[in-house]
C-alpha positions as CSV (number, residue, x, y, z in Angstrom):
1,X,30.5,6.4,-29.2
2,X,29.2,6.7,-32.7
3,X,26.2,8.1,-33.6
4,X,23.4,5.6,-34.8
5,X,20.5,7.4,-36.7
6,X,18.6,3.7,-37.4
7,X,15.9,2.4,-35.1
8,X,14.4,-1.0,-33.7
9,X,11.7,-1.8,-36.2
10,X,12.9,0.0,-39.1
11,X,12.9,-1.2,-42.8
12,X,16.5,-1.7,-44.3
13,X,18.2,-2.0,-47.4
14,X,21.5,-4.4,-47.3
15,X,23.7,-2.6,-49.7
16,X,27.1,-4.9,-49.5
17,X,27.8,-8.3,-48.6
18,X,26.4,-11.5,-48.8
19,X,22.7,-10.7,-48.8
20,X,23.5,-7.6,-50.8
21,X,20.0,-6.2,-52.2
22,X,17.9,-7.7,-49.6
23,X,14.9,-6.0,-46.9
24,X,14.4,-6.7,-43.7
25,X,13.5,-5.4,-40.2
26,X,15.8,-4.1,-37.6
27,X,15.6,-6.8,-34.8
28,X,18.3,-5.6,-32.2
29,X,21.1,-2.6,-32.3
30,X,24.1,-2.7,-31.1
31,X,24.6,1.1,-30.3
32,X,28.4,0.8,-29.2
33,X,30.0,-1.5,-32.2
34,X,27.5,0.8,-34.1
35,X,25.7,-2.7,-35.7
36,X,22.4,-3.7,-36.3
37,X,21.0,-7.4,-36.4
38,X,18.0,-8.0,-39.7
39,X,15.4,-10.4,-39.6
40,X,16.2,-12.9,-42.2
41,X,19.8,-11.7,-43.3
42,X,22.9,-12.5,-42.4
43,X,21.9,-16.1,-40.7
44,X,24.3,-18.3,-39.1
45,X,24.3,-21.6,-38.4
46,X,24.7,-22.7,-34.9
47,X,24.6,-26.6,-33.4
48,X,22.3,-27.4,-30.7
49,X,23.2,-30.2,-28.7
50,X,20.1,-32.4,-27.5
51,X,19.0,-31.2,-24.3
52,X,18.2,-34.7,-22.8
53,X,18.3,-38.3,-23.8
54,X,17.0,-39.4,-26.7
55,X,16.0,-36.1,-28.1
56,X,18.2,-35.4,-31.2
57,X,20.3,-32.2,-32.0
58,X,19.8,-29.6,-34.5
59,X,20.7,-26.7,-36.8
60,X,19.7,-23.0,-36.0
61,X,19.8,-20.4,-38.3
62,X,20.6,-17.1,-36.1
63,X,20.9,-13.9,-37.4
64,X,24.3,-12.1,-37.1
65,X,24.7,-8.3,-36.4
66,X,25.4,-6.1,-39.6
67,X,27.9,-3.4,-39.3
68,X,25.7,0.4,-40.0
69,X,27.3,1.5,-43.1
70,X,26.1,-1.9,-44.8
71,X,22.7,-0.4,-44.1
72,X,20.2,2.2,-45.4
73,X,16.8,3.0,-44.2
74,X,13.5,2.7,-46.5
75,X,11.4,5.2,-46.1
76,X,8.3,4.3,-45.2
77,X,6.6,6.9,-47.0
78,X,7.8,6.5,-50.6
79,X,9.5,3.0,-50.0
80,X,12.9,4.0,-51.7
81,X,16.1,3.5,-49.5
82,X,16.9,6.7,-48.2
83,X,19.5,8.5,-45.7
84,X,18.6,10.4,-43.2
85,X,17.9,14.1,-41.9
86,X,16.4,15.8,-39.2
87,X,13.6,18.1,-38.8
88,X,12.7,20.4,-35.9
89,X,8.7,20.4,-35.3
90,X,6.7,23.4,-33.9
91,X,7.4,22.2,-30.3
92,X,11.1,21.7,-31.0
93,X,11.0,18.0,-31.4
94,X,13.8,16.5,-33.0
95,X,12.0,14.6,-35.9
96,X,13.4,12.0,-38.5
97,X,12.9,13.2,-42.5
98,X,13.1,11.1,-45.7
99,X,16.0,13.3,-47.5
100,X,14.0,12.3,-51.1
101,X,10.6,13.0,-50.6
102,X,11.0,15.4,-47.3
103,X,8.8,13.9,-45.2
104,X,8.8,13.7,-41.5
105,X,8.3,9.7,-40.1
């Protein structure tokens, strides 16, 4: 199994693809395909079929999974997209660092 450093509610930076350049929020991961799904990137469109009579069907945008080396984290100290490093606190907590600025988050 790979090892995933992003998180559920962090910032990201697309870096290739179709939404190359864009931000969003991590929504979901995907831990075993090593993926993330973004708010806002990567939508698909799926058809709904009406769910009774007389009710019409529609178009849902639904965001798609993004594979983790399409991503980068923004650091939400300095805001610039960053990689990753670890930290070990006082109490020998493992502890996420920005590897510009080098701060803990």
């Amino acid at each position: 199994m790979p090892k995933f450093k992003l998180k559920k509610g962090d910032m990201v930076k697309i870096l290739a693809g179709k939404d190359k350049g864009k931000t969003g929020k991590i929504i979901k991961i995907h831990p075993q395909t090593a993926q993330a799904t973004v708010e806002g990137v990567n939508l698909l469109t799926r058809h709904e079929r009406p769910k009774r009579s007389r009710q019409k069907g529609q178009k849902i945008l639904v965001p798609m999974p993004l594979p983790g080396s399409r991503l980068m984290l923004v650091c939400p100290n300095c805001g610039k997209p960053t990689r990753i490093g670890y930290k070990l606190s006082e109490q020998g907590k493992k502890q996420r660092m920005c590897k510009k600025c080098q701060r803990v988050f």
